[in-house]
N, C-alpha and C positions, 0 to 999 in steps of 0.2 A: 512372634512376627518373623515373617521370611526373611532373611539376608542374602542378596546375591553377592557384596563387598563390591568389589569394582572389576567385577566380570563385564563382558561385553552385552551391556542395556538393550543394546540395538537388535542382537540375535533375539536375546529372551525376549523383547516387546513382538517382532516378526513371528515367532515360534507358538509363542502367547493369540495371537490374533486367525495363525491361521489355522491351528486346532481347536478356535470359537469358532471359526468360520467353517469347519470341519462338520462339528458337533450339530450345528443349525444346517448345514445342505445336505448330509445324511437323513435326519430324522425328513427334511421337508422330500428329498428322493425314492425313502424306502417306505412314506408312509401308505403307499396302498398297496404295495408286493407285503409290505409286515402285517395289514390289515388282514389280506386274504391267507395266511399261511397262518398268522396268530393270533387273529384277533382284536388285534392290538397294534393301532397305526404307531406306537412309542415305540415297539420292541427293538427294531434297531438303534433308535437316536440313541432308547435307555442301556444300551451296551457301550455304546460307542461313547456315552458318559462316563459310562463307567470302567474304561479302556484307558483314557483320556486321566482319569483321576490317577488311575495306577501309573500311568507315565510320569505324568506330572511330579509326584513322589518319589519316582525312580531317576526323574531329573535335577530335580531337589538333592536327593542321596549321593547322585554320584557329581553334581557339581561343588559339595564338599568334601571330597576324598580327592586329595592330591594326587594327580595325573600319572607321579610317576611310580604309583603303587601297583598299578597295570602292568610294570615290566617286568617284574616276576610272576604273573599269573598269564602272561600270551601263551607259553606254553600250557597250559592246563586246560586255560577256556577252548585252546582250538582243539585240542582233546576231546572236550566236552562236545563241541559242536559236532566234531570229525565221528563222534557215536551218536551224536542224536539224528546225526545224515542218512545212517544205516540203520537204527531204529526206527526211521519212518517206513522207510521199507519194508521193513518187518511186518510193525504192527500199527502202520498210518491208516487213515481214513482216505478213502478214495473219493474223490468230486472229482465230475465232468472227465471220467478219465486218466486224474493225475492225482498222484498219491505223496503230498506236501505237507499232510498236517496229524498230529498225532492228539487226539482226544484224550483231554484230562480237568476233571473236575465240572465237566459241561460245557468246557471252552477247546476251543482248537488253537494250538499253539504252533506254528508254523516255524522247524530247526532252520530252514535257510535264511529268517531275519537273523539268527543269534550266529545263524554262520558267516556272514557278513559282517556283523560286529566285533568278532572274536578274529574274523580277518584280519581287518584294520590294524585291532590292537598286536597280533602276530606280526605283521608286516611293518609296523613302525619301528615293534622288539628288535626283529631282523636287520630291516637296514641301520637302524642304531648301532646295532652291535656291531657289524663290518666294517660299518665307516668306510672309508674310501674302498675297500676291497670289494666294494658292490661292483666294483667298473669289471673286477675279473667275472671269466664268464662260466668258469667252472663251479669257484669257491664262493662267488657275490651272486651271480644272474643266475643259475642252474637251479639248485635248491628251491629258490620259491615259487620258479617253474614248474618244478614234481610236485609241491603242497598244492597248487592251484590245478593240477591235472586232476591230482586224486581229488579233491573238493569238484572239482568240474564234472567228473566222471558220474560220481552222486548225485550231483543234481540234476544231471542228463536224466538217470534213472527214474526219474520219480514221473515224466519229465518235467526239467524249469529252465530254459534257455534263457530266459530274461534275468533269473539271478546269476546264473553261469556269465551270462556277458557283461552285468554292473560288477562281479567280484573280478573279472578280470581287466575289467577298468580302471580296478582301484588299485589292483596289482602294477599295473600301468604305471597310474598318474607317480604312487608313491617309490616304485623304482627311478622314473624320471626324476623324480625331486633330490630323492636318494643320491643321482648322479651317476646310475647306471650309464653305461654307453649307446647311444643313439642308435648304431648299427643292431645292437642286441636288442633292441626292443623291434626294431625296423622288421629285424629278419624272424622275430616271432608273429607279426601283426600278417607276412609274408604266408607263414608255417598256416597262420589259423584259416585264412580263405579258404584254402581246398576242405577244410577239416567244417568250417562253416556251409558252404555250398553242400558235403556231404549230408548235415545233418541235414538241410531244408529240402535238398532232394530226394531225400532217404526217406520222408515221413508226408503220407498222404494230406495230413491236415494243415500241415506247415507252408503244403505246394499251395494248398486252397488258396492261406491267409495270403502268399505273394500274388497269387494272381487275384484276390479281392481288391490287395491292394492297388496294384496296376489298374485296376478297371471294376469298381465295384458296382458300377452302375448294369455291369455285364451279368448279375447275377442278383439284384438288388436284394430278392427275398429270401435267396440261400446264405452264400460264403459272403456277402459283400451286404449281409442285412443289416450289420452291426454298427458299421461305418456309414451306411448310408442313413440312418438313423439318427446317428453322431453329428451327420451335417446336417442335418433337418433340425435337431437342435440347437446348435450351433448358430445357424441362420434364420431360423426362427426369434430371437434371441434382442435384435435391432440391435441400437446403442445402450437401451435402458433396461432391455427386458421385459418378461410377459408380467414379471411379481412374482417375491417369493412366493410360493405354494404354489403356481397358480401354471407350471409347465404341466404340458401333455403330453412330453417323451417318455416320463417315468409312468406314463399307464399301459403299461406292458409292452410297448412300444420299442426300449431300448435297451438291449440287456443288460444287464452290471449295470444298473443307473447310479446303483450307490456305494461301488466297489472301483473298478477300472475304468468307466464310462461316468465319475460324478461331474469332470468338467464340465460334461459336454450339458448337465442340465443347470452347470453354476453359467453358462454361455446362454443358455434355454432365458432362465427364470432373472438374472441378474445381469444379462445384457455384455456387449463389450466394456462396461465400464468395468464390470464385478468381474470378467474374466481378464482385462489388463491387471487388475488388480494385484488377483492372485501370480501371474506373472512376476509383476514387480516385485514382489515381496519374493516370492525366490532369489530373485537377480539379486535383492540385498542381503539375505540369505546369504549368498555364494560370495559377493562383495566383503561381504564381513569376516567371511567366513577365510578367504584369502588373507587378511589381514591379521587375521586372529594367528597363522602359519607365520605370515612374514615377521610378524614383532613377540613371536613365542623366543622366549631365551634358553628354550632349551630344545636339542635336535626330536627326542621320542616325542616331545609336546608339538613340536612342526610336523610331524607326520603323522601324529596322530586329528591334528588340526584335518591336515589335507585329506588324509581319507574317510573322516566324518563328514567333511563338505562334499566332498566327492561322492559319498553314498548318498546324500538325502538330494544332493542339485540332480545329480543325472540320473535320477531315479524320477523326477521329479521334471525331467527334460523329454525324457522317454516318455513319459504317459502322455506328457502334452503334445508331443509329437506325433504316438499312435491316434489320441482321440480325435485329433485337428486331420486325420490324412497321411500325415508327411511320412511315415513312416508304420509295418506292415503287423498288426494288430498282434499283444502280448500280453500276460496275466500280468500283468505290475500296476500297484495302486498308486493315486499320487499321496506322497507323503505327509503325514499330518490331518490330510482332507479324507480319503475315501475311509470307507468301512473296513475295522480290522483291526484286531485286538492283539497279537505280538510284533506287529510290525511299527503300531503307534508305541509300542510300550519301548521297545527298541531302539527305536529311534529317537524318544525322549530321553531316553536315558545317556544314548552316544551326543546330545545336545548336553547335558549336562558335564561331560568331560570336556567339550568345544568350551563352555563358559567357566570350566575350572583353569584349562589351559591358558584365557583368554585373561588371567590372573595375573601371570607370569611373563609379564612383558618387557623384551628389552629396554634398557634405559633411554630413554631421548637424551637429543643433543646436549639441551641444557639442564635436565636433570643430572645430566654428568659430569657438564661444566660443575656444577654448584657442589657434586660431590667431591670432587677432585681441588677444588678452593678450600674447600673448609677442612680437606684433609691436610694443604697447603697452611694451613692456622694453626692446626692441630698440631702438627712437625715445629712449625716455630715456633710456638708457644713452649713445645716441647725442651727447642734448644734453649730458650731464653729460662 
C-alpha cells in the first residue's frame, strides 16, 4: 500500500487529478493527428499513460528520500545537466527548427526539463550555504548570475527562450527569498531588457510571434493562425462545452492541440467551467505550495519548496497566458496536462520532494506549548 505519512494531501490530491485530467484530454486531442500518422487514435493518450506511470513512481521515490540528501548532490546533478545542454547540441533531434531533445531508447528526453530541476536544487544548495552573505554582490549575488548566463547561453542555442526565462525566474524568486538585496535584483531585471529586446529583434520568427501577437487578426492564416485558432476554440467552448470528444479545433485546425495549445480544446470541449477548473487547481497548487516554504523547518527545504512551486505555477501561468492571448506565443507545455514525456516525469518527481519537504514542518503554537510543559514535568520530576 502507498504511504504518503503526513505530507501535504492537498498538493498530491491537485497533482493526482490534474495528470487524470491530463491523460483523458491528450488521448481525446491527439486522436485524429495519432489516427492519421499511426493508425492508431490511442498512440498518444497510450504514451502519455505511460509517461504519467513513470512519474508517478518517480514521485513515489523521491517523496521518500529525505530532502536534505539533495545537498550533496546540487553539485553534481547541475553537472549532469550543464553536459546534457551541450550534448543536445551535438547529437539532439531537430523539430520545427530547434534542437531540444536527444533520442533514446524511442523516446525523446528533453535536458532543459532536468536542467530546471537540477536548478532548483543548485540554487537552494547555494543560497543555503551563504546565508546572509547572499546580500553581497560579489561573493552572494555574482556567482549565480554566471551559472544562470552559461545555462542561458545553452539554451539560447538550441533555441528555448521560454526555458531561459522560467530558470531565470526561479533564480529570481529564490535569491529574493534567500534575502538578496532588492537593488541587485532590480539592476539585473534593468541589464536583461536590452539583452531581451536584442534577442526578439534579432530573430525573424520571434518579430512574427510579437506582431501576431499585437494584431493576429492582421495575418489570421499565417503568423497569427495559431492564436486565432486558440480563440475560436476558446469561444467556441460556451459555459459547458461542445463534450468531451466532440471539439473541432483538434481537426487540424489548431496546431499543438495536444502539446502547447491543449488548453485551448480543454476551453473547446469542457467549456468555461472545465477551463476555470484547471485554473483553480493551479492557484491551490501554488497556495499550498507557498505554505509548504513558510512552515518548512528547515532553510534548503524552504527553497527548495519555493522553486518547485515556482517552476510548475509559472510554467503553468505562461502557457495560460499565451494560449488565452495575453501574452506572445512560446514552446512551453502546461504542466501535468499537455503531451510530453520528461517534462511530466520531471516534474513528478520535483512534486515529490515538495511532499517530502511538506513533512518537515515547523512546530505550531501549541504543539510547542505542550512540548515545552512536559519538558517542565520532566525537570521537576527530575528534581523531586
Amino acid at each position: 500500500m502507498v504511504r504518503f505519512g503526513n505530507a501535504n494531501k492537498t498538493i498530491l490530491t491537485v497533482v493526482l487529478l490534474l495528470v487524470g485530467i491530463g491523460v483523458v484530454m491528450v488521448t481525446s486531442s491527439s486522436s485524429i493527428i495519432a489516427m492519421k500518422r499511426y493508425n492508431n487514435s490511442f498512440y498518444f493518450g497510450a504514451r502519455q499513460l505511460f509517461w504519467v506511470g513513470l512519474g508517478l513512481v518517480a514521485m513515489l521515490i523521491t517523496s521518500r528520500i529525505d530532502f536534505r540528501k539533495y545537498y550533496r548532490l546540487a553539485v553534481p546533478l547541475l553537472a549532469v545537466s550543464f553536459v546534457s545542454l551541450i550534448a543536445v547540441l551535438i547529437i539532439g533531434v531537430e523539430v520545427n527548427g530547434a534542437r531540444r531533445w536527444i533520442r533514446l531508447f524511442g523516446f525523446n528526453i528533453q535536458p532543459s526539463e532536468l536542467a530546471k530541476f537540477s536548478f532548483i536544487i543548485f540554487m537552494a544548495y547555494l543560497v543555503t550555504k551563504k546565508g546572509n552573505r547572499i546580500k553581497d554582490l560579489v561573493y552572494g549575488f555574482a556567482p549565480p548570475m554566471v551559472i544562470l548566463g552559461a545555462f542561458g547561453i545553452l539554451l539560447m542555442l538550441q533555441p528555448d527562450l521560454g526555458s531561459s526565462v522560467i530558470l531565470a525566474m526561479i533564480t529570481i524568486v529564490i535569491l529574493f527569498v534567500g534575502g538578496a538585496r532588492l537593488h541587485h535584483i532590480a539592476s539585473l531585471g534593468l541589464l536583461a531588457i536590452p539583452v531581451m529586446y536584442k534577442l526578439i529583434t534579432g530573430s525573424a520568427y520571434r518579430r512574427r510571434r510579437i506582431l501576431a501577437f499585437l494584431n493576429p487578426w492582421d495575418d489570421p492564416t499565417g503568423s497569427g493562425f495559431q492564436i486565432v485558432q486558440s480563440f475560436i476554440a476558446l469561444g467556441s467552448g460556451g459555459p459547458l462545452g461542445v463534450g468531451l470528444g466532440e471539439g473541432k479545433q483538434k481537426l487540424f485546425y489548431l496546431p499543438e492541440a495536444h502539446t502547447d495549445f491543449i488548453f485551448a480544446v480543454i476551453g473547446e470541449e469542457l467549456g468555461f467551467i472545465g477551463a476555470i477548473t484547471i485554473i483553480a487547481l493551479f492557484l491551490v497548487f501554488l497556495w499550498q505550495g507557498v505554505q509548504v516554504a513558510l512552515k518548512s523547518d528547515d532553510d534548503f527545504g524552504r527553497y527548495l519548496a519555493v522553486g518547485i512551486t515556482t517552476m510548475i505555477s509559472l510554467q503553468a501561468a505562461l502557457n495560460l497566458a499565451v494560449v488565452s492571448g495575453l501574452m506572445p506565443t512560446k514552446g512551453l507545455a502546461l504542466p501535468f496536462i499537455s503531451y510530453g514525456g520528461s517534462g511530466i516525469v520531471v516534474n513528478l518527481a520535483a512534486v515529490g520532494i515538495l511532499l517530502n519537504v511538506s513533512k518537515h514542518r515547523r512546530m505550531e503554537r501549541e504543539p510547542r506549548r505542550r512540548l515545552w510543559l512536559l519538558k517542565q514535568e520532566q525537570q521537576e520530576a527530575a528534581a523531586h
